[in-house]
Each structure stands twice: as C-alpha cells, then as structure tokens.
N, C-alpha and C positions, 0 to 999 in steps of 0.2 A: 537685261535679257541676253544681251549676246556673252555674258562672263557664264551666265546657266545654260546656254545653248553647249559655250566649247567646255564644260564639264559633263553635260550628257555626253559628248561626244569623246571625251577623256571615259567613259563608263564612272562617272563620279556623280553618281543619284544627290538629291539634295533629303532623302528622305520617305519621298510621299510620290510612290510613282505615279499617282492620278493626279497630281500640279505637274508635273515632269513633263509627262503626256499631253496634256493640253496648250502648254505652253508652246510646245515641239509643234504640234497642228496648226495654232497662231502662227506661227514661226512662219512653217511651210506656208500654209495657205498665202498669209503677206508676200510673202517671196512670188508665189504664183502670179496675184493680183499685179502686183508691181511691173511684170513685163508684159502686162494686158496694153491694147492699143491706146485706150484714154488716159492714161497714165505717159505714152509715149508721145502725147501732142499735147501737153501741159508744158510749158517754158522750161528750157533746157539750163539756162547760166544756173550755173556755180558762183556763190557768193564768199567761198571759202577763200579766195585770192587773195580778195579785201580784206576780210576780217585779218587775216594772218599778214598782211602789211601794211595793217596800221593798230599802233600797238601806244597805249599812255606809258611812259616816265614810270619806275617804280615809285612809290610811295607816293606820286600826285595823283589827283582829281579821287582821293578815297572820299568825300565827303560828297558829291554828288553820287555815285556809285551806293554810298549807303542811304541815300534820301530814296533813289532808282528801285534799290531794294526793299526800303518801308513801305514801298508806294505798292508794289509788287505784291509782299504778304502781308500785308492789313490794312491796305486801302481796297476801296469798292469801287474808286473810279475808273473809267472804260478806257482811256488817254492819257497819255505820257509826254506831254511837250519839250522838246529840249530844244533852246533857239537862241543861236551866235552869230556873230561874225565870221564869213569866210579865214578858214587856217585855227580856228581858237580850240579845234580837237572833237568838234561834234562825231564824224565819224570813227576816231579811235574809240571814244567813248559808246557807241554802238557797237563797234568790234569788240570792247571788252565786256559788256552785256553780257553776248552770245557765248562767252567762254565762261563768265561766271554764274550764269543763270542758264547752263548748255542745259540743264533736266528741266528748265520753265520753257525754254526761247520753243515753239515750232513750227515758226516762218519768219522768213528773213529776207526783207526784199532791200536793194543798195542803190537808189539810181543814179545813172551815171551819164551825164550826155559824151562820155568816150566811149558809152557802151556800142557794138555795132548794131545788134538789134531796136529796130525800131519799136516793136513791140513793146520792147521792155520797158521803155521810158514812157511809154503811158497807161492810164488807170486799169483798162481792160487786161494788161501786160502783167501789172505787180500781182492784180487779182491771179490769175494763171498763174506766175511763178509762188506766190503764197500756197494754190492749190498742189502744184507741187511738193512742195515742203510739208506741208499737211499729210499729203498719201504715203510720207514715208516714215513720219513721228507717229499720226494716229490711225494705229488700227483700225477703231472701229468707224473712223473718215472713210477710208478707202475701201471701207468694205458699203457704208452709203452707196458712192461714187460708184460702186462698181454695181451695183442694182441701178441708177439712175442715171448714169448717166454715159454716152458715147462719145465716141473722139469724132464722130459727126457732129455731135453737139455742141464742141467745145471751136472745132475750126467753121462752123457755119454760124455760130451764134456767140459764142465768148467772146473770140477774136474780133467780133464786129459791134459788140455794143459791152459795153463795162457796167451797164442797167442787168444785162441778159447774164454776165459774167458775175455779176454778184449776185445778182437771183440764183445762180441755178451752182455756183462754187461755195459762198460764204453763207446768204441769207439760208436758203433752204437747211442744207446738213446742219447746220452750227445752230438751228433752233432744235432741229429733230433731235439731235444727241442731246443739247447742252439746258434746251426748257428757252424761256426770256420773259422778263417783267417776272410776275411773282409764282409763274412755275420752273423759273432756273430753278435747284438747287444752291442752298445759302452757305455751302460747305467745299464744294469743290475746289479743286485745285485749280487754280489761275494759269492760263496759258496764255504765252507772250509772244506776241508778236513782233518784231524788229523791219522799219520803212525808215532809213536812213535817206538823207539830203533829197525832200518834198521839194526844193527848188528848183531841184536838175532835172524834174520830170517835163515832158514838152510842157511848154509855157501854156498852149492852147489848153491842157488839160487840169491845170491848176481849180478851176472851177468845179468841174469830174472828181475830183479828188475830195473836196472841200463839201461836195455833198454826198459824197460815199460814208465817208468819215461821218456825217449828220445822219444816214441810215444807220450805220454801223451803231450808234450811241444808243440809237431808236429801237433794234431791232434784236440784237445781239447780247447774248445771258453774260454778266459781268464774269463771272469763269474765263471769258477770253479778253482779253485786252492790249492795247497796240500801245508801243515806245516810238515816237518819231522824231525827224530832229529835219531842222530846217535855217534857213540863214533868214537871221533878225530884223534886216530890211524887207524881206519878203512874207515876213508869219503875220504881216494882214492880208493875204490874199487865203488862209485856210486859218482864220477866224470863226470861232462857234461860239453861239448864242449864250447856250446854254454849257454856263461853265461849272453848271454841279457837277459835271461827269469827268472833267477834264481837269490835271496837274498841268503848271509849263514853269519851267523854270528858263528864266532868261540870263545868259553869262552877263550882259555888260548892268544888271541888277548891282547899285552899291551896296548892296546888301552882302555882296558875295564877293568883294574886293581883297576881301582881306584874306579870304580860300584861295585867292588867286595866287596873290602876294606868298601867300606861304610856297604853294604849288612851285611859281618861278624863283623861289629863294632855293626848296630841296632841286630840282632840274639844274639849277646855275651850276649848284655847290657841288654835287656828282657832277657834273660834266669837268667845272673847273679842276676837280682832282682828276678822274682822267689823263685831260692835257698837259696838267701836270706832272703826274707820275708817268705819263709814255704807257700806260698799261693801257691795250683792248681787252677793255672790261666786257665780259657776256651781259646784251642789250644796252650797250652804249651805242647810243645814235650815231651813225657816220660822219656827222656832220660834226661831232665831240671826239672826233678822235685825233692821235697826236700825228696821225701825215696831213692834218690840216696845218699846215704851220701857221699863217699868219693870225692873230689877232683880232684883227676887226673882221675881217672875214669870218670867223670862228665867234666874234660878237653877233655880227648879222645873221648870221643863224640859227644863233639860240633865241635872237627874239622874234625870228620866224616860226622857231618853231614851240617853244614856249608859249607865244601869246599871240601868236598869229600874224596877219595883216598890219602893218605898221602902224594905224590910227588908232587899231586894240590894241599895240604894245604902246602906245605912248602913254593911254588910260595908263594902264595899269601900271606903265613907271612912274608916270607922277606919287599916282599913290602910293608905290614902292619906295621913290625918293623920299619924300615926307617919312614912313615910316624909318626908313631906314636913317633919316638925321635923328629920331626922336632916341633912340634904340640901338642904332648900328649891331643889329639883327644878322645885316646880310655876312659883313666879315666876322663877326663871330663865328657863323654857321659856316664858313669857308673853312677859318683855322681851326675852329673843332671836327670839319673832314678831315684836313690835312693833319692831325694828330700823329697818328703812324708812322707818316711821311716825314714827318717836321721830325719826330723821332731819330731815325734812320739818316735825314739827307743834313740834318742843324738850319743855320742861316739861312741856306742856299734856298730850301722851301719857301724862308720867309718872305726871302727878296723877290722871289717869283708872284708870290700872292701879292704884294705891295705892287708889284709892274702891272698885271690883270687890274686892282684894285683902282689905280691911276685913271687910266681913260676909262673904264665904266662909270665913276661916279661921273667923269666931264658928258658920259653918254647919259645917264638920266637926270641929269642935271640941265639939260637942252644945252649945249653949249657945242653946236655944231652937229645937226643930226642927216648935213648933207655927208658925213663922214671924213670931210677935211679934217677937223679937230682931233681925228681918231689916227689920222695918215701918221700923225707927226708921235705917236705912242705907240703905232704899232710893233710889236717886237715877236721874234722868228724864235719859237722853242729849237731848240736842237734834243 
C-alpha cells in the first residue's frame, strides 16, 4: 500500500483510476482514524527494540522457522507453542518470525519484567497493546473500533478487567469480521499473532492468561492464530486441555538434538573463523569478535549464547561430544570454513585451529567445566 500510495504521489497511476482512488480514501481515512482518541489510550510500547536486538546466527535454527512456517500456511490450529530454557533463543526466534512473516505477523506483544509499565506485563495490558497493533495493520479493525468503541471505554473498563478487555478488543471485532466455528471463512488468510516470554508476565496473572488463551481457542475463527513462547519449567502453568487446536514444540525434546548439534556446530565454525581471521564480519556477534582476546572467555560465551544457560549447554555437549567422536563432524566443518584462509595464511591457520581445537574437546569432554582446565590452554590471538 504505501509503494502505490508514493507512486500516486510520484503522478504514476497504476492503471485503473477507480482502485487508485479508493485506495487513496482507505489511505486517508486510516490516517484520520489513527489519531482519534481511542486509538491514543491503547498501550503505547514499541516492540520494535526487541525485535531488532535479538537476532538468530545466520544459517541456524532454519528448521524450526520452517515447521513455524508449515504450521502458519497449512495448519488449522489456533497455537503455536515454543518452550525452552532460559537463554536457548526463544525470543530471537520471535524476533525473527516478525521479520519473516512481517505480511502474516499483526500484533506483537514481548513481555518483559524490565519493562516500566505495569500495565504491560499483564493480561489486560498485552490485550491493549495487541489492540493497538491491530488499528494499524487492519483497516477494517479500526474502522469496527471506531464505531464501537471509546477511550472512555478502554481506560474505565479494559485497563481494569482483561474479561472486559477481551470482550470488547478481541472477542467481539475478531468474530464480526472474521465468522468463528463453521461460519469463519475456510479460505482466508491466517493472521499472526506474536506473545513472546508468557513467563515474564506478573506471576499473579499466569492463570488470566491461561484462560484467555482457552476463550481464544473457543471463540476466535482459525484465520487468526497466536505464536507464543515460554520457558519449559513454567509451560505447566498455561497448559490446555484440549490439544486439537494447539502445536508446542519443546527445545530440550531429544528429538531435536541433532537440529541443535548441527545449529552449535555452523555458530562455533563462523565464529571460530572470525577470531581467527581478525575480520568484523557484518552480524558477527560481539562476543566473536577478535578484541575479545582470550580464549575461554571467548569459549564462555559462545556457549551462552549458542545453547543458553549452562545445564542446556551441557545437554547438548554431551550429545555434541558423542557425535563428534563418532564423525569428527565439528573439525571438519571448522577447516572446511578456514579453507580460504588456510589458503592465504599455510600452516599458521592450521596451528591456530589445533590450539582452539585442544581445550574445546578437554571442554566437552567434562574435564573441568569449573574453567581451571581451560586456565592452562588459554591462548591470547594477536
């Protein structure tokens, strides 16, 4: 819409000046709507922060991303579970949703107990900031909204019950447009919703959430459907029943070990080249680059941030180590990055990779994971 708005405006018709025209009216009109008063007592945060500072490793976690995606155009269920451990990427992987699916995603709520607003971080909150998001992707939302409803409505009654907030935000509009049970529409395009870390939200309202989420399933035409993600100690407190409606896929699933394994093999291998060649590579993590001099230092936080929380990185080195005795997988894939390099520098590459190659295996191999064992291999790139 806005590429046809700045070629009306370029005088570069597309054609048919009665779609030009009506488009232009849409245009205007939403623009109008948009600085009405109930539109400006709908939750203010910007979740654009987040999204754009948390960001996956090129080439890993493609294989949830494409399940995210099946689930999206040719599933019919209502939920999207994604549930880990603290650190293991839940949020990036909501961050990168929003940018790959930017024409499905049209509300995006992030909670954050850093957030300031109290609001936000509970049910009646996300609902308000989703209704937000909503009056500025769908038209014909905000044009509901703006027959129905008042910014008296929204701060005497939304802000004070999350029943009142989804009655008169979600439930009502989203049936009127959308149908639900067997007068939805069986064609329509799936709208997504994004409710990133369900844990951070106040704890009191975990319950609020967990039967919103059970209206929602109940009441709402499958055309609109939520992605959430939650940490795997806490995904029994927003347990549903009824699991026809609902996908979850859980990281520490050994099912998904070997997605992982590969994921921290390509992250290791790009990084290790990095710190090797001295190049700041565009979207090389800080924490892989080469003014990181030491070594285990530069260890410690690729497996923070690879594989999260140290009792999910130890998972997932064990099964790393095993693989990697059966196969030696991981140095292959190291000196088939350094190719270019090994090219260019001879020896000098090789003997760098064999120094790196030393205390990693003594690190997944448990043989001192208080980091002594690492003290004595540390070695200082220049």
């Amino acid at each position: 819409i806005q590429q046809r708005i700045m070629a009306l405006e370029n005088n570069i018709s597309s054609g048919n000046m009665r779609l030009d025209s009506q488009l232009f009216s849409r245009f205007l009109a939403a623009e109008h709507l948009l600085h009405k008063d109930f539109v400006s007592a709908l939750e203010k945060i910007d979740p654009l922060e987040v999204i754009n500072d948390h960001v996956i490793h090129p080439g890993t976690r493609g294989w949830i991303l494409d399940r995210v995606s099946r689930w999206l155009t040719k599933s019919k269920t209502k939920m999207f579970f994604l549930c880990g451990k603290q650190g293991s990427g839940k949020t990036a992987l909501a961050s990168a949703i929003c940018k790959l699916h930017n024409h499905d995603v049209v509300a995006r709520h992030f909670f954050s107990v850093n957030q300031g607003s109290a609001l936000h971080n509970q049910t009646a909150g996300m609902i308000i900031s989703i209704a937000r998001d909503l009056c500025h992707v769908l038209p014909e939302y905000l044009n509901f909204l703006d027959d129905n409803v008042t910014k008296e409505d929204i701060e005497s009654k939304a802000e004070k019950s999350w029943e009142a907030a989804y009655d008169m935000l979600l439930k009502k509009p989203l049936q009127s447009l959308y149908g639900t049970g067997k007068s939805a529409s069986p064609s329509a395009k799936r709208k997504l919703i994004i409710i990133d870390s369900l844990d951070e939200a106040t704890f009191l309202e975990w319950t609020n959430l967990k039967q919103l989420f059970e209206r929602f399933l109940r009441d709402i035409s499958p055309s609109v459907c939520i992605f959430a993600t939650v940490r795997t100690k806490h995904s029994g407190a927003f347990n549903i029943e009824d699991d026809d409606f609902i996908d979850v896929l859980q990281f520490e699933n050994r099912a998904w070990q070997s997605r992982h394994i590969k994921d921290v093999e390509i992250y290791l291998s790009s990084s290790v080249g990095a710190i090797l060649s001295g190049e700041d590579e565009r979207g090389t993590p800080q924490h892989a680059k080469v003014d990181h001099k030491t070594l285990q230092n530069t260890m410690d936080e690729l497996l923070k941030c690879s594989a999260g929380r140290f009792d999910y990185a130890i998972t997932l080195m064990e099964s790393f180590a095993a693989e990697m005795a059966a196969g030696g997988q991981f140095l292959g894939s190291v000196k088939k990055a350094m190719m270019p390099m090994k090219q260019s520098h001879g020896e000098e590459c090789e003997s760098k990779i064999s120094n790196f190659a030393s205390p990693y295996r003594a690190y997944r191999d448990k043989e001192g994971h208080g980091g002594e064992y690492l003290k004595r291999y540390s070695t200082v790139y220049s």
